[in-house]
C-alpha positions as CSV (number, residue, x, y, z in Angstrom):
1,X,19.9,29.3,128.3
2,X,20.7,28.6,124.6
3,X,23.8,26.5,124.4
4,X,25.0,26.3,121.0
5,X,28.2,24.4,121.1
6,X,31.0,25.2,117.9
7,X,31.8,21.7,116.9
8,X,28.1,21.3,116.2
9,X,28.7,24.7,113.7
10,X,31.9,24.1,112.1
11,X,32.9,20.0,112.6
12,X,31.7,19.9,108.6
13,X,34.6,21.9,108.2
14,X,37.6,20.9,110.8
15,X,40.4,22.9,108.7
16,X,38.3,26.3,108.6
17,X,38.0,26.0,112.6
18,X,41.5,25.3,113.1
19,X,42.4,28.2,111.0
20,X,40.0,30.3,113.3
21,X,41.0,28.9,116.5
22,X,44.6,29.0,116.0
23,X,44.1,33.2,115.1
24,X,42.4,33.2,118.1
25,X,45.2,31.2,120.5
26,X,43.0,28.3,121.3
27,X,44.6,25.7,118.9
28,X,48.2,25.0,118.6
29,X,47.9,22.2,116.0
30,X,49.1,21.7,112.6
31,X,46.2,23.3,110.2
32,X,45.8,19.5,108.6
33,X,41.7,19.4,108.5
34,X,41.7,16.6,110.6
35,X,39.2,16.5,113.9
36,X,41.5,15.3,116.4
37,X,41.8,15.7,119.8
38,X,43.8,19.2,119.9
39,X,40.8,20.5,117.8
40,X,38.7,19.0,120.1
41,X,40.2,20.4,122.7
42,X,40.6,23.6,120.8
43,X,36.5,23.6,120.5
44,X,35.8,22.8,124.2
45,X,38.1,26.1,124.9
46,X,36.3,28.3,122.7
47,X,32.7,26.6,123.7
48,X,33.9,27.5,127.6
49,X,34.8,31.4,126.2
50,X,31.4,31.4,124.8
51,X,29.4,30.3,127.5
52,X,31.3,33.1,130.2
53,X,30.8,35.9,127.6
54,X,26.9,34.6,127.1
55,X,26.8,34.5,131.3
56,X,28.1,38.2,131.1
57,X,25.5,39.5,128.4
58,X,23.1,37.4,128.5
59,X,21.9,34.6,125.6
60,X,19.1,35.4,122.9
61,X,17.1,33.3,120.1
62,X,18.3,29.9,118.6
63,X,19.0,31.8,115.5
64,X,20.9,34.6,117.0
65,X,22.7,32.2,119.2
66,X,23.8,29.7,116.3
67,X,25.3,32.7,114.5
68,X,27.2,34.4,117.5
69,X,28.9,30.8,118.3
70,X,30.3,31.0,114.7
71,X,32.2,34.6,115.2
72,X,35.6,34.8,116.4
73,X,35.4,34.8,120.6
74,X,36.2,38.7,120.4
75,X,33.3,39.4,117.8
76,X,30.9,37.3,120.1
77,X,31.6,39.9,122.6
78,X,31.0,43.0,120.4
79,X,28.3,40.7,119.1
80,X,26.2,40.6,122.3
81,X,26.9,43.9,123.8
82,X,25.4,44.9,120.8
83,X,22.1,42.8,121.1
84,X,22.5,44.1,124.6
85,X,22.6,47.9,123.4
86,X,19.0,47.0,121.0
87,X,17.1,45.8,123.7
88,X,16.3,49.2,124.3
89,X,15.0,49.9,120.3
90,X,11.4,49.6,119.7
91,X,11.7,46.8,117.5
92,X,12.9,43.1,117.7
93,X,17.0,42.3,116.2
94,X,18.0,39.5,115.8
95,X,21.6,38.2,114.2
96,X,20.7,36.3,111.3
97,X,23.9,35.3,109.4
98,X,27.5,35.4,111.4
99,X,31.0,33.0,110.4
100,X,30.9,31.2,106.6
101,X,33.0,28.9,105.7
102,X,34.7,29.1,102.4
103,X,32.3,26.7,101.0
104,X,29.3,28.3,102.5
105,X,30.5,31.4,100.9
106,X,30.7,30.1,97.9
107,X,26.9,28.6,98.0
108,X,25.8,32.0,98.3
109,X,27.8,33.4,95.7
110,X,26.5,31.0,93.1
111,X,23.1,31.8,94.0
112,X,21.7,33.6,90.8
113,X,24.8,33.1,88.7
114,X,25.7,29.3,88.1
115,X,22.4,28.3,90.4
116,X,18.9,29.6,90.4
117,X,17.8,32.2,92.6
118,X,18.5,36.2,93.3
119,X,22.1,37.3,93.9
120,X,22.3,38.1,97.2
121,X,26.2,38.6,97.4
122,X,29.1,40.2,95.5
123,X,32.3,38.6,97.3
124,X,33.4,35.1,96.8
125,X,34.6,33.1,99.2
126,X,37.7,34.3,101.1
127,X,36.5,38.0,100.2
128,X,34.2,38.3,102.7
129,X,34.6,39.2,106.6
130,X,31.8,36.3,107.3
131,X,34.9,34.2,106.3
132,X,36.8,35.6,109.2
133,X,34.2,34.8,112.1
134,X,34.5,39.0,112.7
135,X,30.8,39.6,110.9
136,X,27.4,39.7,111.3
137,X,24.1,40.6,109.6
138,X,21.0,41.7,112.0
139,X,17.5,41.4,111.3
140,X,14.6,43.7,112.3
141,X,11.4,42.4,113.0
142,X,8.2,44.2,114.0
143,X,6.0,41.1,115.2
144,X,6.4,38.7,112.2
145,X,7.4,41.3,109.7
146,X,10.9,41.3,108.4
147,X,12.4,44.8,107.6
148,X,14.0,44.6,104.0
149,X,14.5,48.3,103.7
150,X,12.3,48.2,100.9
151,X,10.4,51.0,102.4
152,X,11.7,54.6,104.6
153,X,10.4,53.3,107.5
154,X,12.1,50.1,107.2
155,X,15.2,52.0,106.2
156,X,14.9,54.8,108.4
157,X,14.9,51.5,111.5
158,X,18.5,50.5,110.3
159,X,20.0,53.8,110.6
160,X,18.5,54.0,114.0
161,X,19.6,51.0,115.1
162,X,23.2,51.8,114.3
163,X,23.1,55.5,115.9
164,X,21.5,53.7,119.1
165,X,24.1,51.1,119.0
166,X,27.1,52.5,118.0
167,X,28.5,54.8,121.3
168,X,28.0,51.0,122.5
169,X,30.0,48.9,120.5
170,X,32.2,51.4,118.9
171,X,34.9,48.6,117.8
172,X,32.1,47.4,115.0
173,X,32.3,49.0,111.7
174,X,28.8,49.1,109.3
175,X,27.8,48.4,105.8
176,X,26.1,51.8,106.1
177,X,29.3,53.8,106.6
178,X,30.7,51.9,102.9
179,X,31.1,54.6,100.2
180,X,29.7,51.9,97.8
181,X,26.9,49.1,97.7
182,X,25.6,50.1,101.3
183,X,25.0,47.3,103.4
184,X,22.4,48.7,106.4
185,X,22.1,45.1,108.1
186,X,25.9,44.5,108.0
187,X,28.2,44.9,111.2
188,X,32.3,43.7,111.3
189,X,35.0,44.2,113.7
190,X,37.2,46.7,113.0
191,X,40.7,45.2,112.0
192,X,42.3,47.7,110.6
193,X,43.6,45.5,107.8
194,X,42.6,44.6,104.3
195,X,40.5,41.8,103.1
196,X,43.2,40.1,101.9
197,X,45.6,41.0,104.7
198,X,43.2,39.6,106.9
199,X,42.8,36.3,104.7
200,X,46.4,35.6,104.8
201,X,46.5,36.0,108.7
202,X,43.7,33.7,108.8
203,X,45.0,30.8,106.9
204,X,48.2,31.0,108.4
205,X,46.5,30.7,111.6
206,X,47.8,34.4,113.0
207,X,46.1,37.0,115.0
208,X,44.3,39.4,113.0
209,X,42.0,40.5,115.7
């Protein structure tokens, strides 16, 4: 069993896990960045909510396993009944990006503007669910082979993916179903809330899911 323990994510960043602990009900600290024992504690709570909803559904790849220990404990659930639905798709998925931090976000949104590289992002930090811990990107693979979506077939996988997936895990939304810049690989909890409705719960360290 893959045993990816949150501390080993997040500990980099001790005020973004309080903040996503606390909206969860598993820290009842002061938001003060600081990686005391409450967060601690806080940590060894959510590692133990992780480990029963892996027992229940089951554990995958490292990768897959990193990422789903950085969502929110509700959106590891979704997370892994959704694996759990794709086991029956004729090609391999795998989670590949889940929780950012604010400063991870921000990484990626600098890439091709202020650093070199392609841009591979529109939102800046706080303006993406990945902030949140309630997304996740998948990956389809065929043997080695990455799907990109650069081809139909590729593309054509995605959509089948979500149709197979969806009567499954129907609290997920998809980047598929956005009336602008489609994202096929993109999943998120339904919240019901805006972006920035959601950031504010978030850094106040309130439910928002």
């Amino acid at each position: 069993m893959v045993n990816v323990m949150v501390a080993a994510v997040f500990k980099k960043d001790a005020l973004f896990f309080q903040r996503l602990a606390k909206s969860s009900g598993l820290y009842s600290g002061n938001l003060d960045g600081s990686w005391g024992p409450l967060t601690q504690g806080a940590a060894d709570a959510w590692d133990k909510l992780s480990a029963a909803t892996a027992k229940t559904y089951g554990t995958f790849d490292p990768r897959t396993e990193e990422n789903i220990a950085s969502l929110v404990p509700k959106a590891q659930r979704a997370a892994r009944q959704f694996l759990v639905a794709a086991k029956d798709f004729p090609y391999t998925v795998k989670i590949l990006s889940g929780g950012r931090t604010y400063a991870e976000q921000t990484a990626i949104y600098e890439q091709g503007r202020s650093k070199p590289g392609k841009i591979v992002t529109n939102a800046p930090a706080g303006s993406s669910n990945h902030n949140f811990g309630i997304a996740f990107d998948v990956g389809i693979f065929e043997g080695k082979t990455y799907f990109t979506g650069e081809t139909k077939k590729q593309n054509d996988a995605y959509l089948a993916l979500r149709k197979l997936t969806k009567p499954v895990v129907r609290e997920l939304d998809w980047g598929g179903d956005w009336k602008s810049s489609k994202d096929y690989p993109h999943y998120e909890l339904h919240t019901g809330m805006t972006t920035r409705q959601v950031r504010a719960s978030l850094e106040k360290g309130i439910a928002y899911v």
